[in-house]
C-alpha positions as CSV (number, residue, x, y, z in Angstrom):
1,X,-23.1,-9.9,-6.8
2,X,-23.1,-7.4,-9.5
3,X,-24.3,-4.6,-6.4
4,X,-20.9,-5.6,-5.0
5,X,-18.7,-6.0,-8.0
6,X,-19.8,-2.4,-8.6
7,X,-19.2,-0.9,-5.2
8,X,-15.9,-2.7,-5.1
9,X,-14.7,-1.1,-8.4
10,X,-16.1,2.3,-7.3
11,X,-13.4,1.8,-3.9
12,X,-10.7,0.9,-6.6
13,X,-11.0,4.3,-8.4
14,X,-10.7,6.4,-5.0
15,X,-7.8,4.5,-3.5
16,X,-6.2,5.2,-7.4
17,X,-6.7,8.7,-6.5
18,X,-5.1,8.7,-3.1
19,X,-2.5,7.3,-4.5
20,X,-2.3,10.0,-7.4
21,X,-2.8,12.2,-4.8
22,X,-1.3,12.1,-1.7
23,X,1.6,9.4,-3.1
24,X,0.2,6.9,-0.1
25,X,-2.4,5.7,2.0
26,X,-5.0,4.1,-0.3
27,X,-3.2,1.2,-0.9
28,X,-3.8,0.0,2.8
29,X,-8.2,-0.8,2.0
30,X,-7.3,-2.9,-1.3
31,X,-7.5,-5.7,0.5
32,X,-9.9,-5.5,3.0
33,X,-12.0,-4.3,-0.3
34,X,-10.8,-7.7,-2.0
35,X,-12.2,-9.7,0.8
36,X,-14.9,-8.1,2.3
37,X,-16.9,-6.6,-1.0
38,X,-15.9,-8.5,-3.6
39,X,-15.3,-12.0,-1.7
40,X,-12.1,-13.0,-2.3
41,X,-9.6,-15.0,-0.4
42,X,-7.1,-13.2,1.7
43,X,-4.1,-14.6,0.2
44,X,-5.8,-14.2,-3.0
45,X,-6.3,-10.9,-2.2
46,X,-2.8,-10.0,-1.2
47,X,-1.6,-11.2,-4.9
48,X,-4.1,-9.3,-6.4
49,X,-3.2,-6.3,-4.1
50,X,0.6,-6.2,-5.3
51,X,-0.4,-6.4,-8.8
52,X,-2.7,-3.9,-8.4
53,X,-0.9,-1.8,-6.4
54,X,2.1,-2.6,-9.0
55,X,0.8,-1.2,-12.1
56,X,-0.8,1.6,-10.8
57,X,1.9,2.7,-9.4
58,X,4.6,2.7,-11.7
59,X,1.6,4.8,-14.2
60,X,1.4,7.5,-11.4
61,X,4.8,7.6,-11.3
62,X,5.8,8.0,-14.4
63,X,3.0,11.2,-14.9
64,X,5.1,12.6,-11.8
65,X,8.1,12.0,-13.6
66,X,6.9,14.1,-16.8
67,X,6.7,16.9,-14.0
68,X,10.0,16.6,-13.1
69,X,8.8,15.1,-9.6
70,X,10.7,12.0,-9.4
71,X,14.4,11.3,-7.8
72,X,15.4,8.6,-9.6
73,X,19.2,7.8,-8.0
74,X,16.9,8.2,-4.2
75,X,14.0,6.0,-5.5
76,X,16.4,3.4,-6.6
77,X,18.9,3.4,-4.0
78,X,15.2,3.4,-1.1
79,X,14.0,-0.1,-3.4
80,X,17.5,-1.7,-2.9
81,X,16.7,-3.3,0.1
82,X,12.9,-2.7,-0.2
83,X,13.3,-5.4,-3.1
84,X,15.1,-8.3,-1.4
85,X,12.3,-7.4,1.8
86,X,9.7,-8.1,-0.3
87,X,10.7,-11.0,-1.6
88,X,11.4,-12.8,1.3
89,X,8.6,-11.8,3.6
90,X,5.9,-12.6,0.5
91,X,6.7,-16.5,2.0
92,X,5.7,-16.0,5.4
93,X,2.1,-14.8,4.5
94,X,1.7,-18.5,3.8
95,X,2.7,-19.3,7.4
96,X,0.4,-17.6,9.3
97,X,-2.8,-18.1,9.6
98,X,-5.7,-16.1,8.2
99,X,-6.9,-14.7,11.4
100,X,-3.6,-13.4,12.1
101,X,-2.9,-11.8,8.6
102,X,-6.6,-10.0,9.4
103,X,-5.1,-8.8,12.8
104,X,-1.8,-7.6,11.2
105,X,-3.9,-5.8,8.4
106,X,-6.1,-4.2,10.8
107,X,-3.3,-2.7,13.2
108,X,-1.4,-1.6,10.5
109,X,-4.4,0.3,9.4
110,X,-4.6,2.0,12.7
111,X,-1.0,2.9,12.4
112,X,-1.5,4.3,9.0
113,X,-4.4,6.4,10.1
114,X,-2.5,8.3,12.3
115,X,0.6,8.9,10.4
116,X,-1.7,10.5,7.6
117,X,-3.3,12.8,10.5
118,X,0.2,13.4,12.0
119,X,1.6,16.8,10.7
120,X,5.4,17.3,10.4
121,X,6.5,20.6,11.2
122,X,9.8,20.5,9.6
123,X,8.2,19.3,6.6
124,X,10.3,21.9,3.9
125,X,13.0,21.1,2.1
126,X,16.5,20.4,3.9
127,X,19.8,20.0,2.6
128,X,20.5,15.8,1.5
129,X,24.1,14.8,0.3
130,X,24.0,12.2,-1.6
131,X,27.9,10.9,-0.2
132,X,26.4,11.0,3.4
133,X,26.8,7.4,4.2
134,X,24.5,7.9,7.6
135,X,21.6,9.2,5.4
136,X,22.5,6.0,3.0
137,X,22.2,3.7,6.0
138,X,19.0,5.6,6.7
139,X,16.9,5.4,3.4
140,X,18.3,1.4,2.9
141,X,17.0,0.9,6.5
142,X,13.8,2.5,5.9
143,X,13.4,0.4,2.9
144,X,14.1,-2.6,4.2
145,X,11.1,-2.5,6.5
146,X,8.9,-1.4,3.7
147,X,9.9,-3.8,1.6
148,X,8.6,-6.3,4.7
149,X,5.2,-4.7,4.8
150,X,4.8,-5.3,1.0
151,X,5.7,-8.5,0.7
152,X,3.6,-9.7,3.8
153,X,0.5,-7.7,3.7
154,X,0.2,-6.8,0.3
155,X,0.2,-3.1,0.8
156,X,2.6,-0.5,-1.0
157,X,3.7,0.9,2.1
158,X,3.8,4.8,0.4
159,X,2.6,6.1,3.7
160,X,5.8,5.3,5.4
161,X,7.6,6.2,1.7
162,X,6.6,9.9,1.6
163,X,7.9,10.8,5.4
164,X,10.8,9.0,5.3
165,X,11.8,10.7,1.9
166,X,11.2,13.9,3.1
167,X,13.1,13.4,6.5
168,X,16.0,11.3,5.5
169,X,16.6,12.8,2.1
170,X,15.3,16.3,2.4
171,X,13.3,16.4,-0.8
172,X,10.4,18.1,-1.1
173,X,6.4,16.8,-0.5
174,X,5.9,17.2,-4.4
175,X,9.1,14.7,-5.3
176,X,8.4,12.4,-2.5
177,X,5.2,11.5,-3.6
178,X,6.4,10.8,-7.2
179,X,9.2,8.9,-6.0
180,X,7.3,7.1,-3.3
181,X,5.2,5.6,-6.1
182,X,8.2,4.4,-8.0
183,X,9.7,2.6,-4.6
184,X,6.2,1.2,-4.2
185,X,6.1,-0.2,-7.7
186,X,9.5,-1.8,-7.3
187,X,8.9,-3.3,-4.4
188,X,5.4,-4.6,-5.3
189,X,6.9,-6.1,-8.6
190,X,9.3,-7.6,-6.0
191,X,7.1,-9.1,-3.6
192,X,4.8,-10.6,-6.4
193,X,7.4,-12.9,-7.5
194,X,7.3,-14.2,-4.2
195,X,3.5,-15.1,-4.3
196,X,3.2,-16.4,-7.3
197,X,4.8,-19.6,-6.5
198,X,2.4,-20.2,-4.6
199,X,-0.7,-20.0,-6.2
200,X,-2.5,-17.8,-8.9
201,X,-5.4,-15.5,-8.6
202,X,-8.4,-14.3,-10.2
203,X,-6.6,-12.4,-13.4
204,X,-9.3,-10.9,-15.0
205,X,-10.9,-9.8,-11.8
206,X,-7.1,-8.0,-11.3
207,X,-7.0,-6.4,-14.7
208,X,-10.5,-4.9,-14.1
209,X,-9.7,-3.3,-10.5
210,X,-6.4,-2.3,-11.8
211,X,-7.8,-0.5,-14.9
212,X,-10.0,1.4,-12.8
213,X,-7.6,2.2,-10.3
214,X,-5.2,3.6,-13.0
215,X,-8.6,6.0,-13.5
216,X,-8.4,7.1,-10.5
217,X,-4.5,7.8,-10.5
218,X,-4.6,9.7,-13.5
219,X,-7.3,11.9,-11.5
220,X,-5.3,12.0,-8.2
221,X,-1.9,12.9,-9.9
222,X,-3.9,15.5,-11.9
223,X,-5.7,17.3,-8.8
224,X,-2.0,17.0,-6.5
225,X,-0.9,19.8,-8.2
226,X,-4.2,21.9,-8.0
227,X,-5.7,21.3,-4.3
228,X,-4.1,20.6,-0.8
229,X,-4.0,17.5,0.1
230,X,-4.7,17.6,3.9
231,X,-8.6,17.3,4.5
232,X,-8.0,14.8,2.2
233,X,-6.1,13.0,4.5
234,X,-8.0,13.8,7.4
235,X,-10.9,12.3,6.1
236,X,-9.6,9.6,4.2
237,X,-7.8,8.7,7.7
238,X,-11.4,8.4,9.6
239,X,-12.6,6.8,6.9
240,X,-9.8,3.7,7.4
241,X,-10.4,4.0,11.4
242,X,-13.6,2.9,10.7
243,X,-12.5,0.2,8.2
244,X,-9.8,-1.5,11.2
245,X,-12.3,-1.3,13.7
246,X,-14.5,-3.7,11.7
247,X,-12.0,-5.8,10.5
248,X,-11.5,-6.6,14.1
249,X,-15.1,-7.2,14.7
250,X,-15.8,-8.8,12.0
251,X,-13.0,-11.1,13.2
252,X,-13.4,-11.8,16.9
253,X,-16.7,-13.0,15.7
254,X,-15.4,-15.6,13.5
255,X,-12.6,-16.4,14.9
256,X,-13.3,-15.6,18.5
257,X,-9.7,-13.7,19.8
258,X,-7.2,-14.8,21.0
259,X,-5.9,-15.3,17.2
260,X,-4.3,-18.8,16.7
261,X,-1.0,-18.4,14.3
262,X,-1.0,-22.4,13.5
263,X,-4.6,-22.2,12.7
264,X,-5.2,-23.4,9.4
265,X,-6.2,-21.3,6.3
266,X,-9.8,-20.8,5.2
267,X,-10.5,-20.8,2.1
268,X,-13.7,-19.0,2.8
269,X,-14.1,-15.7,2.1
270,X,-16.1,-13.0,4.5
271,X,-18.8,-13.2,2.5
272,X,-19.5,-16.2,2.5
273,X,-19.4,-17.1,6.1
């Protein structure tokens, strides 16, 4: 147990670095960490995920703030929707079955993998107006569909943040990843809400991995101004490949595809199958 408890911390501090880092990304293996190292339920682990994810946020976005790498009136107006998403889709996690929250997690993964080995070319900066109501309907789209992602799966959904900001607003890669990580604070605060009423979670479990991750932000945010952040990515995007693919292994052997939506919850974790 401790063997584990320690691995599982040691995961926490580098997905608080990717997220320091890179703005995105790491957010996506905080669950599948939850549940398959440190054993804990899946809809445990989603809570636990959004808090997480939360506060370390919101601390790696306020050191990109003291940079002057945060758009504040953007971030804000990219959470307006994000928030009321996030709300709402926390209450279907409790609809679907754990099987098919695995089989979202895992595709998303696959998805996030290669968006982070993806390189824009048009990646500079281009001109944004703020009074362009068609780049308005843009970001509040965008949003809303991250908000979703939050609230469902637990994940901060920065590796969708940081390219849409730069696309649809034309900032920079530096201020996108400081404002991505105040969206994905807001929206995790938002989708938390949502869970709670459901349920509680293991809080001192929480305040651990989030200390450590908070580590790893204050690393990542220091290094993102020091070293490129694209073998990261590369690397880091292999490295979640690997974590889908046995996600879904792990899963067709429990649960033997196809997945069942109105099969009911286990309360076992991985580990203790």
């Amino acid at each position: 147990m401790e063997i584990c408890l320690t691995a599982g911390l040691i995961l926490c501090a580098f997905i608080g670095i990717s997220l320091g880092l890179i703005g995105g990304g790491g957010s996506i293996l905080i669950i599948p960490v939850l549940v398959y190292v440190l054993g804990v339920d899946v809809h445990h682990a989603i809570d636990m995920s959004l808090t997480i994810v939360g506060v370390t946020s919101i601390i790696g976005a306020a050191l990109h703030n003291q940079r002057g790498a945060v758009k504040l009136k953007t971030g804000l107006l990219f959470s307006a929707t994000g928030t009321l998403s996030a709300y709402f889709s926390s209450r279907l996690t409790y609809l679907v079955s754990t099987a098919m929250l695995f089989l979202f997690i895992a595709i998303l993964m696959f998805f996030v993998a290669v968006m982070m080995l993806i390189r824009r070319k048009n990646s500079q900066d281009l001109p944004f107006q703020q009074g362009n109501n068609q780049n308005k309907l843009k970001i509040l789209s965008a949003g809303f569909v991250v908000g979703i992602l939050t609230g469902f799966l637990g994940i901060g959904g920065g590796f969708l943040v940081v390219p849409a900001l730069v696309l649809f607003c034309g900032i920079s890669m530096k201020d996108a990843i400081g404002t991505a990580l105040l969206i994905v604070s807001i929206d995790c605060c938002a989708g938390l809400i949502g869970h709670l009423r459901y349920g509680g979670f293991d809080l001192r479990l929480t305040m651990l991995a989030t200390m450590i991750a908070i580590d790893g932000t204050l690393i990542g945010a220091a290094l993102s101004h020091r070293i490129s952040p694209v073998s990261l990515k590369k690397w880091f995007a292999a490295f979640v490949i690997l974590v889908a693919i046995y996600i879904m292994v792990e899963n067709y052997t429990v649960h033997r595809l196809p997945y069942n939506i109105h099969q009911p919850h286990s309360e076992i974790s991985p580990r203790d199958r």
